[in-house]
Each structure stands twice: as C-alpha cells, then as structure tokens.
C-alpha positions as CSV (number, residue, x, y, z in Angstrom):
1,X,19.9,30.0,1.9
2,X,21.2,27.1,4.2
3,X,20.3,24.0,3.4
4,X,17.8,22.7,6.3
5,X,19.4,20.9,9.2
6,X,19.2,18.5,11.8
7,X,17.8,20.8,14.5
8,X,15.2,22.7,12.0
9,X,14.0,19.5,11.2
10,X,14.1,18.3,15.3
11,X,12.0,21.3,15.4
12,X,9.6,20.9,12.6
13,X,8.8,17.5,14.1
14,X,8.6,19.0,17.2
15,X,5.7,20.9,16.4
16,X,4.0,18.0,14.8
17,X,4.0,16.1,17.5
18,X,2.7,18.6,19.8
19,X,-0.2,19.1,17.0
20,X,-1.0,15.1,17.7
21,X,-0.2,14.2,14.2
22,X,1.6,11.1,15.5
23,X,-1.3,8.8,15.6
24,X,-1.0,5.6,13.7
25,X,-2.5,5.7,10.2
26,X,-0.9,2.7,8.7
27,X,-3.1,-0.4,10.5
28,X,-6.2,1.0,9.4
29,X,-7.9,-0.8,6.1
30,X,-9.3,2.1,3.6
31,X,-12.5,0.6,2.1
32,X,-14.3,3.7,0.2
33,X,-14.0,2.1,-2.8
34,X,-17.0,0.1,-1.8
35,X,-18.8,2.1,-0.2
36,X,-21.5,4.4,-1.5
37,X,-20.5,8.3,-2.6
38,X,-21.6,10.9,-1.1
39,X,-23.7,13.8,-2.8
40,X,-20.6,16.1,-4.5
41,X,-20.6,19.4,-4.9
42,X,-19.7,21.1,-7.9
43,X,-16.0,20.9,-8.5
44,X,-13.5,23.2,-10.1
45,X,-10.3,21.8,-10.7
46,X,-6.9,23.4,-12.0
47,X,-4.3,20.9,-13.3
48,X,-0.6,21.4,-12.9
49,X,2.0,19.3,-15.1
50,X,0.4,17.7,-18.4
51,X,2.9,16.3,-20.1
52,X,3.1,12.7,-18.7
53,X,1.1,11.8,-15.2
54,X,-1.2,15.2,-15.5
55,X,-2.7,14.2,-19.0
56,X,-3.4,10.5,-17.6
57,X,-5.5,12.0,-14.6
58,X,-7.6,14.3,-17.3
59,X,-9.7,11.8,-18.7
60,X,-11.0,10.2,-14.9
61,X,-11.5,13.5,-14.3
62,X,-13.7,15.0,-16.4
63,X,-15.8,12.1,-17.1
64,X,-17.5,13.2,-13.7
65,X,-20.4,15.7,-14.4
66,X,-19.5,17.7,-11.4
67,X,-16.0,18.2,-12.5
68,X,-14.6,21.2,-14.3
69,X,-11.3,21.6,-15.6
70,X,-10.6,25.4,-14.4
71,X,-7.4,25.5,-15.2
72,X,-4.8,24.0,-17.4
73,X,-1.2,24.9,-16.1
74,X,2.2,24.0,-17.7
75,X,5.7,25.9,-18.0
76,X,6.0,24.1,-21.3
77,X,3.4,25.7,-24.2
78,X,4.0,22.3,-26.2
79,X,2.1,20.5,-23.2
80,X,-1.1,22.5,-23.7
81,X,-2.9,21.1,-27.1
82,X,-2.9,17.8,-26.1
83,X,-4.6,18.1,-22.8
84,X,-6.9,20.8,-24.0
85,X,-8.1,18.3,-26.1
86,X,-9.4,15.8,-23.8
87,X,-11.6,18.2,-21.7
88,X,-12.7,19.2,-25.0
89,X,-13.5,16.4,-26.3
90,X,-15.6,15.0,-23.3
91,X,-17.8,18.6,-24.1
92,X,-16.3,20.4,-20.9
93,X,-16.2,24.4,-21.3
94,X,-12.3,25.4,-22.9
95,X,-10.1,25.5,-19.8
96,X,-8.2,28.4,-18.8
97,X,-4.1,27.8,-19.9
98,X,-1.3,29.4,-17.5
99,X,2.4,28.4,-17.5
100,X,2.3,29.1,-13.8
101,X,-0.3,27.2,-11.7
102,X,0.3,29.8,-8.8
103,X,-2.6,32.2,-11.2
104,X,-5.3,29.2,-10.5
105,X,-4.7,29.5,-6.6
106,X,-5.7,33.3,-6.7
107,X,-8.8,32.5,-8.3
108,X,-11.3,31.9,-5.6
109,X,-13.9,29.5,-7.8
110,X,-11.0,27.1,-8.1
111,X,-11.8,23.9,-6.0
112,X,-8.8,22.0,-5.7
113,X,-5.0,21.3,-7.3
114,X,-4.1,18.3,-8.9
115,X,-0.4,17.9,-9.1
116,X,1.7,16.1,-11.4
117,X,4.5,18.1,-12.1
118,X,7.9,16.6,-11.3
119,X,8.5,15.0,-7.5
120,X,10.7,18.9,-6.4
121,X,7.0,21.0,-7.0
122,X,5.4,18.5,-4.9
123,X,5.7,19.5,-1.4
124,X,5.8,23.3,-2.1
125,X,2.2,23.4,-4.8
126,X,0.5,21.9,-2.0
127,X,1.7,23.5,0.7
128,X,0.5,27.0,-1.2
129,X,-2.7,25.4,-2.5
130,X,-4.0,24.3,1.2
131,X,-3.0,27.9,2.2
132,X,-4.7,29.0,-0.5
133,X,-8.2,27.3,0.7
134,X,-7.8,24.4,-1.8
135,X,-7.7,21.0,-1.5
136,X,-5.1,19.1,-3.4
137,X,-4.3,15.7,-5.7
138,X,-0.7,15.5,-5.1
139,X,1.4,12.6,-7.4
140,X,3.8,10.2,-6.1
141,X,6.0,10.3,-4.4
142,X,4.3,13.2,-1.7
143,X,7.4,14.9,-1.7
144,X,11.1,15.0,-2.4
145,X,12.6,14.8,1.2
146,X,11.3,13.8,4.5
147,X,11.0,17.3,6.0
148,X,8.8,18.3,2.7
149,X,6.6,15.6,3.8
150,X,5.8,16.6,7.5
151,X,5.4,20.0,6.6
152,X,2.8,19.0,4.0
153,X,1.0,17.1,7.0
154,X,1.3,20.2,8.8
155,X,-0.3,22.2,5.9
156,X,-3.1,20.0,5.5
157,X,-4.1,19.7,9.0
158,X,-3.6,23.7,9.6
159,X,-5.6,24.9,6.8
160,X,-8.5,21.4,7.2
161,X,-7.5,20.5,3.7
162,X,-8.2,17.4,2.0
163,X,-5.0,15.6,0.4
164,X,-5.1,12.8,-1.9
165,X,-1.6,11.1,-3.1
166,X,-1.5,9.5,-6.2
167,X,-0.7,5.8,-4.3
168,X,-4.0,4.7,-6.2
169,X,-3.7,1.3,-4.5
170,X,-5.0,2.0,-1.6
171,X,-8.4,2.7,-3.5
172,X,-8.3,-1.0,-5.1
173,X,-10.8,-3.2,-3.7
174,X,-8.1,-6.2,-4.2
175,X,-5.8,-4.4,-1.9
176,X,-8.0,-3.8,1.2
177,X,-8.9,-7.6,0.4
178,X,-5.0,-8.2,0.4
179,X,-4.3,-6.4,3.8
180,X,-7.0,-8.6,5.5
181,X,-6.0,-11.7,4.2
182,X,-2.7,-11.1,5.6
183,X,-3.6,-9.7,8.7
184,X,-6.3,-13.0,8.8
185,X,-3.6,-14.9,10.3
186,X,-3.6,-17.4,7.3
187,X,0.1,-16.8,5.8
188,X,0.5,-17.6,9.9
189,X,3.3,-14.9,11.1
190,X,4.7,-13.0,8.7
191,X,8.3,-12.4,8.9
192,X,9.4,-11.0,5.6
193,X,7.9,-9.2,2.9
194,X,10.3,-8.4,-0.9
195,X,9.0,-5.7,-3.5
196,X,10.4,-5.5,-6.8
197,X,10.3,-4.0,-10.3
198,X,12.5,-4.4,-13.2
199,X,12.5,-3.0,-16.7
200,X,14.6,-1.8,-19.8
201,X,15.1,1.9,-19.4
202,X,17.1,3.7,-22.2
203,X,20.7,5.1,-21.7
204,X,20.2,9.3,-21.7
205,X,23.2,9.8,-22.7
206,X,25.4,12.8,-21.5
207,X,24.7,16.5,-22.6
208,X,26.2,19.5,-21.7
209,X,24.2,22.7,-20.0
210,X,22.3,24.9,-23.5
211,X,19.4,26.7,-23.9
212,X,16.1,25.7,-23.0
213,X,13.8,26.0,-25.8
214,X,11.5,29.0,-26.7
215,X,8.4,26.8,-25.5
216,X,10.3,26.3,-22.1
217,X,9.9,28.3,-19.1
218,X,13.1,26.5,-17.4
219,X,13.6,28.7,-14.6
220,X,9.4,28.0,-13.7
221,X,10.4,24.1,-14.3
222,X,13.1,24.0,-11.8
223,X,11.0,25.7,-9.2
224,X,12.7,24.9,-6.1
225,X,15.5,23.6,-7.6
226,X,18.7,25.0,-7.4
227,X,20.3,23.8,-10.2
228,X,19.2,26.1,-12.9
229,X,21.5,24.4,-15.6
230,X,19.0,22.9,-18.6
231,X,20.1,19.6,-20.3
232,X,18.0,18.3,-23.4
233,X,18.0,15.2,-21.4
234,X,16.3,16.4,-18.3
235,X,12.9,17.5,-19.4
236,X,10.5,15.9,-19.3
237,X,10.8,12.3,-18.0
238,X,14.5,12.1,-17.3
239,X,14.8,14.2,-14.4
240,X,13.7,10.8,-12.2
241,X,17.5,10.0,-11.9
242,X,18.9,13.3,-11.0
243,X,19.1,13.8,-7.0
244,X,17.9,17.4,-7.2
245,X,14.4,17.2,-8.8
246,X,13.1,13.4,-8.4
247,X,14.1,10.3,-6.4
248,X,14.9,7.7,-8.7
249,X,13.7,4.5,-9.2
250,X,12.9,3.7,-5.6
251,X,10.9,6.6,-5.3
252,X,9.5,6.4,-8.9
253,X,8.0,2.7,-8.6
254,X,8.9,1.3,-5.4
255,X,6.4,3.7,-3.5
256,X,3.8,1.4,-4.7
257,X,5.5,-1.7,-3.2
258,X,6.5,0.0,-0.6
259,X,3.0,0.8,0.6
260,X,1.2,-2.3,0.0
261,X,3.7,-4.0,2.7
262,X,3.8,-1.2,5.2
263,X,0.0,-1.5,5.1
264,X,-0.2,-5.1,4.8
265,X,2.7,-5.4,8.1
266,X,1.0,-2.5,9.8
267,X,3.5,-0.9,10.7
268,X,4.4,2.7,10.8
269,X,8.3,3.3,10.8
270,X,11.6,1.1,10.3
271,X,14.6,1.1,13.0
272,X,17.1,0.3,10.9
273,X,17.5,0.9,6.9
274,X,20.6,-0.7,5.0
275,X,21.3,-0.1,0.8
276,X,23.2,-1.8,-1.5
277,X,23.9,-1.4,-5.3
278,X,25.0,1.2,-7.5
279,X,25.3,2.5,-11.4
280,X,26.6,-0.6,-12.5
281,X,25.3,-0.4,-16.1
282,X,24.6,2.8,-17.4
283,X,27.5,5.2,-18.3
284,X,25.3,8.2,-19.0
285,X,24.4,11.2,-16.9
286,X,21.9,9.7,-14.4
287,X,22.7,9.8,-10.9
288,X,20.3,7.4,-9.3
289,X,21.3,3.7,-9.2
290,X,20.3,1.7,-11.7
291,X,20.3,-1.5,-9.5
292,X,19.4,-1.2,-6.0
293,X,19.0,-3.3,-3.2
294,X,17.1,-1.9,0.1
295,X,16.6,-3.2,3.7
296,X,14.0,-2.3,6.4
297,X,14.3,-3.5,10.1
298,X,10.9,-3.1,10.9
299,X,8.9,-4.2,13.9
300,X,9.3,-8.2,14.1
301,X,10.2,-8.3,10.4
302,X,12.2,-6.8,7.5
303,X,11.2,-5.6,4.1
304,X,13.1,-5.7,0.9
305,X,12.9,-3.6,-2.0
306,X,15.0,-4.5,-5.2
307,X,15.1,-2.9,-8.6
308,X,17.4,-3.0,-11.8
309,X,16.6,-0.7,-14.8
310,X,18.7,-2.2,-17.0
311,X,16.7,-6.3,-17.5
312,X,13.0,-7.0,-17.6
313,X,13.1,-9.8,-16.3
314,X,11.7,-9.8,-13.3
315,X,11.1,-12.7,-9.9
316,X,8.5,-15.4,-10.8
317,X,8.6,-14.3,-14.1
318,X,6.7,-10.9,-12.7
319,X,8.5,-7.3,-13.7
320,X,6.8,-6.1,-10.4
321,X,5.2,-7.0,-7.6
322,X,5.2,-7.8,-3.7
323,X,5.5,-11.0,-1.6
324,X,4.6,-11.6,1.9
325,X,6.3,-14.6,2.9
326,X,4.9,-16.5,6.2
327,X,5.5,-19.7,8.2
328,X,2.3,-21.3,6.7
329,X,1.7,-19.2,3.7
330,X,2.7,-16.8,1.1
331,X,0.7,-14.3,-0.5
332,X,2.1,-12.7,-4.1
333,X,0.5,-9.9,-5.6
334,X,2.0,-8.2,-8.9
335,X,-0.4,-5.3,-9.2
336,X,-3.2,-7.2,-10.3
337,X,-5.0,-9.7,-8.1
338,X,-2.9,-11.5,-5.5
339,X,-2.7,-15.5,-4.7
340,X,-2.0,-17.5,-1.2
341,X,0.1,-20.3,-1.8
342,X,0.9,-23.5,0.3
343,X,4.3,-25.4,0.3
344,X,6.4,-25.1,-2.8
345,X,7.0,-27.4,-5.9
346,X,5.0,-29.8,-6.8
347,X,3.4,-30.2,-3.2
348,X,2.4,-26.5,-3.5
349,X,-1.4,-25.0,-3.9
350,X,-3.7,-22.4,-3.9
351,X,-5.7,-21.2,-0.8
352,X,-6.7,-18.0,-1.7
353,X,-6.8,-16.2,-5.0
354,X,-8.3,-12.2,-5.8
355,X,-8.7,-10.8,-9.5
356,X,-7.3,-7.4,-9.8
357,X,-9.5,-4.5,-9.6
358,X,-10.2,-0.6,-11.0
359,X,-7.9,1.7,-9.4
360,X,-7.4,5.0,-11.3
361,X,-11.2,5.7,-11.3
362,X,-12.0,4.4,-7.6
363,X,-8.8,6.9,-6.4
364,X,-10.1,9.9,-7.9
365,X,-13.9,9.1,-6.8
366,X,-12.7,8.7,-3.1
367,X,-10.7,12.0,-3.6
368,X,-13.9,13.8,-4.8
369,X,-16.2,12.2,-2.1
370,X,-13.8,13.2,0.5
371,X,-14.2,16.4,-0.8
372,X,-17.5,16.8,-0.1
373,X,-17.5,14.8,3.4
374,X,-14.3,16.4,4.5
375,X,-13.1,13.0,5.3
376,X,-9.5,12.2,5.3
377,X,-8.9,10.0,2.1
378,X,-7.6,6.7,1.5
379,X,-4.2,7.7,0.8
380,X,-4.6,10.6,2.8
381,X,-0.9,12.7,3.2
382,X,-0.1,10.9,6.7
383,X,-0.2,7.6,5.4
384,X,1.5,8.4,2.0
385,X,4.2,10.2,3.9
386,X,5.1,7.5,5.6
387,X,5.8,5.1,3.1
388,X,7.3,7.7,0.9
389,X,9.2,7.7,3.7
390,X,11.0,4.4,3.4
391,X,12.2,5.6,-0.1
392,X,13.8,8.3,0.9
393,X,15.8,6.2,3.9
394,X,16.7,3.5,1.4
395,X,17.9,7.0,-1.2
396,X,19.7,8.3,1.5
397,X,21.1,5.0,2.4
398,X,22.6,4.8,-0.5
399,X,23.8,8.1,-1.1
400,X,25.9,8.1,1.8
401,X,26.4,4.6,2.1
402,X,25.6,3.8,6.0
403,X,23.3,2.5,7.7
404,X,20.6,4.7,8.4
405,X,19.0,4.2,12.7
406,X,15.7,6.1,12.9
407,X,14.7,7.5,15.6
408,X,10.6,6.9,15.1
409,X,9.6,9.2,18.3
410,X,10.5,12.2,16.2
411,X,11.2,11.5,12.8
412,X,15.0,11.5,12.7
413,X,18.7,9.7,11.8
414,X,19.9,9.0,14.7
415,X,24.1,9.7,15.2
416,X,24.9,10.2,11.2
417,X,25.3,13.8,10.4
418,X,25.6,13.5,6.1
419,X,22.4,11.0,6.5
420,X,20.3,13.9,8.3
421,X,21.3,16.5,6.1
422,X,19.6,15.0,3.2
423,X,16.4,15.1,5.5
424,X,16.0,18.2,3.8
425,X,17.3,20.3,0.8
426,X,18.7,23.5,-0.2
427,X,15.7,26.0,-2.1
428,X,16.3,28.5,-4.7
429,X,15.4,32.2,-4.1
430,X,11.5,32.6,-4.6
431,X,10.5,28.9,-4.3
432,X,11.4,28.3,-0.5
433,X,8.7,26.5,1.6
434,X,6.3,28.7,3.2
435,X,5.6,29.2,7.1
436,X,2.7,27.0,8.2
437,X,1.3,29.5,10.9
C-alpha cells in the first residue's frame, strides 16, 4: 500500500469538480432549527463507538418515538452495559450488540449510522454506510485528512445520502442569529476573526507497546490505522494526540471555532495557512502540540486559532470562544450567547446581545427531518469538510513547519511536496477506502 499522493488526490478532486460539488456552501445561513419538522418516518438506527461521544448522542436519540436503537456496536465489550442501559431505560426494545458495526450495514431495516468512533473510522464508516443505502451521523472532525473528506462528499452525493456532522452549532438558533448580525454590516468590515480554547489536560505518560486487554478487539480499533502497536494510554480518549488516529487539539476543539468564523466571514477556502508552537510542556508520549498558534489568509481577512492544553485560563477570562473584530464593532461569542461591543474601556457598550441556545437536541432533530425530506442538513458533509479543512492545513502546517499555499480551484498545496503528502494517509490491509463508482 502507498500512501496517497499528490496526483491521486489532483485526481480525486478532479472528479469532484466535474460532479459540480464546487458550489459554495459556506454563505448560506442554516435555519431548521426554527422551522417546523417534517412528518418522520420510522427510524432504525445502529450506533458505532459508545464509550465517550457515542453514549452522549443515545439519550437525544431515543427520546424521539420514531427512533430505534437497532444496533449497538463497539470493539470494546466493556462499552456495551452502559449504553444498553439508556435505550433501556427510556423503554426502547434491547438493542442488538456487535463489536463490528460493518454487521448493522448488512442488515437492510437499519436506517442510518451514527458515528462516534475515533476521528481514523470516520471517513471510511460513512463512506460504507452511504454505499450501504444508509444515511449517516458522522462526529467531528468529518474525517482525518483532506482527501477522506472529499471522498465522503463524493459518497454522499453518489449514493443521495444524507450526512449530518456532529458541528452541532450550526443547529443553534444563537448561531444563525450570530452569522446575520455579522453579515448585518454592524461590526462595519470585518477584518479579523481569533478562536480559542484552553484547558488543563493531564500528562499520559509514556508506555511501552503490551497486550490489549481480553475486552479489546485492538486490531477492529485501529481500523485503518497502520500502527497496530497498543499502549494502555491510547484507548480510549488519548488517541487525540497521536498523528495516526486523531488530529489533536485543533481538530478536537478548534473545529467548532473554526466553523463559526468561516460561516460568519463566508468564505470557503484560505490562500495562505502559517503554524506556530509546539510540545512545550508536556514530556509524555503525545505527539500533537500542546500549544498552538494557527493563521488563515483568507479573502480580505485572516483568522486565528490559538490553543494551549496545559492552562485554563483562557482570553477575556473565557476558556473558549470566538471573536470577530471590526472597524465599528466586535462581536464575542464563547459558545453560549454572543455580545456586540462598542469602543473599549470605560467608553465601551453593548449594541447587541443573544442568550445561548439548545444545540444537541435541535442537531439531531434537523438530522432526522432531513431524513425524511431528503434535504441536505445544516452541517451537511460539504460545509463540515470545509472547515475541517482549515484544521488539517493548520496540522499539516505544523507538522512540516512551512507555509502551507492552497490552491482553492482544486483542493491542493501548492509547490510543497511533504505538505501534500499528508493530504492523505497510508491504510492497513482490509480497511482501505472503497471506490466511489
């Protein structure tokens, strides 16, 4: 197996854009949260990954009286109890359990996927769920790599599935407020929007390769993965901050910034991305940065993305959030509600303020609506891909430590070999992305 290069990717793009998936999905303003649902059909879904994310969706889930839980799918038999319980104990019929969710796609009853499984299943579930006739509720980030994420727009618009990413934001009614306050005119013109998050991650330590345990189907873990050597402190959340099965910290939490001020700005791709930062305070066996500084050259303005996992405190006295900064205004938003302020010090007041809103609940109803309309969603693939994108440019950025020039007319580094090889990745035997014919 090669790993994929710059010309499979030219043409996997290639064929995209002969498809007309280039259309610009990042200006438009998502508002189903608002409006009324349409009339569901009944919906069997099968759930894959429940230790963390996976038993967090449950509950939304089931509460809907359409909804079945089909299937309950793990690699890890320790997982099961906990999530069995909840469907139970909403008085849903005993799922089905099966370490590999790949048994749920065969079965023709089954609706739809929901993934939440680490960010190197992603790409690949969905890709053999749409194939499979299914529609899928895929977790951030979309995808691992770039190329995953245009072949999952491919898949989804090949087989006419629906695909809902876990960016739930895009479901809040604050946030569609947000995006048209900014695009009102009233923070006058815009020049420079800075996302952040900061926290107090634990240091995991260094291990050396052993035996997974009994309960652990590794080799099903690792998936596509080609690193088949288990660590105790790898499963089940600490895989974020090695390079071959997540995307850090960026791609972990900064998605979420990330997509408010692509949607908020409008636009669709940078032209220029620059990293900074490094493993400054961790000496353990992560491989992510645990401080990281990103910049995006985007169309008439730049974007900034900033974390440090080693000190909560955060900018304003916020651990996350997002600020658009403009010649008469600024609008800050940290997750909950956003304010316009005017001026600064004591001179400075409030224009415009917006409580926080539901999210989880409003993301999953606009994913089962969709299902029934056969509308695209509000964080349909296209859009997430996109902003998922500007993680992996910052990652990629910072792993080879250039400057990263994108060509936007094809989705592609322009003039830095070791940047465009980590446009894709190399896939183990068995788990290698399927043909979209």
């Amino acid at each position: 197996m090669s790993r994929v290069n710059r010309r499979e990717f030219l043409n996997s793009a290639s064929g995209l854009l002969a498809g007309g998936l280039t259309a610009s999905l990042a200006t438009g303003v998502y508002a189903g949260a608002e409006e009324q649902p349409a009339a569901r059909p009944k919906v069997k879904l099968a759930i894959m990954g429940v230790n963390n994310r996976g038993k967090q969706l449950l509950p939304g889930f089931v509460e809907h009286p359409d909804v079945e839980i089909g299937y309950i799918c793990d690699p890890d038999s320790d997982t099961i109890p906990a999530a069995v319980k909840i469907v139970q104990d909403a008085g849903k019929p005993t799922p089905k359990i099966e370490k590999d969710f790949r048994v749920a796609l065969d079965d023709p009853s089954v609706t739809a996927l929901v993934c939440a499984a680490p960010d190197h299943w992603h790409a690949l579930a969905t890709i053999l769920a749409c194939q499979a006739g299914k529609d899928v509720y895929v977790e951030k980030p979309c995808c691992h790599n770039p190329i995953e994420g245009q072949r999952m727009i491919a898949a989804a618009r090949r087989y006419n599935r629906v695909v809902q990413v876990g960016t739930q934001r895009r479901s809040g009614v604050d946030n569609v407020a947000l995006v048209k306050e900014v695009q009102s005119g009233r923070l006058g013109k815009v020049k420079y929007v800075r996302c952040w998050i900061t926290s107090a991650r634990p240091n995991i330590g260094r291990e050396q390769p052993t035996a997974p345990p009994a309960n652990l189907d590794f080799s099903l873990w690792a998936g596509p993965g080609s690193d088949q050597a288990y660590k105790k402190n790898l499963v089940h959340y600490h895989w974020h901050w090695r390079w071959e099965f997540g995307t850090g910290e960026c791609g972990n939490n900064g998605i979420h910034a990330l997509d408010i001020a692509r949607w908020g700005l409008g636009i669709d791709y940078p032209d220029q991305v620059t990293c900074g930062g490094g493993k400054y305070f961790f000496d353990d066996d992560q491989e992510t940065p645990d401080t990281q500084l990103a910049t995006f050259d985007v169309p008439g303005a730049c974007i900034s993305w900033e974390h440090r996992t080693w000190t909560p405190r955060g900018i304003d006295g916020e651990a996350f959030g997002v600020a658009f900064y403009g010649d008469q205004a600024t609008l800050v938003t940290n997750g909950r509600g956003w304010v316009v302020y005017e001026g600064s010090g004591k001179n400075e007041k409030i224009l415009a303020k917006h409580d926080g809103a539901e999210l989880e609940k409003a993301h999953k109803a606009n994913f089962l609506d969709c299902i029934a309309s056969r509308e695209k969603p509000n964080a349909d693939i296209e859009i997430a891909h996109r902003s998922t994108l500007l993680c992996h440019l910052a990652n990629i950025a910072w792993r080879t430590k250039s400057v990263i020039r994108f060509d936007k007319s094809n989705e592609t580094i322009i003039d830095n070999e070791p940047a465009s090889k980590l446009m894709g990745r190399t896939y183990r035997k068995g788990f290698e992305l399927p043909e979209i014919s």
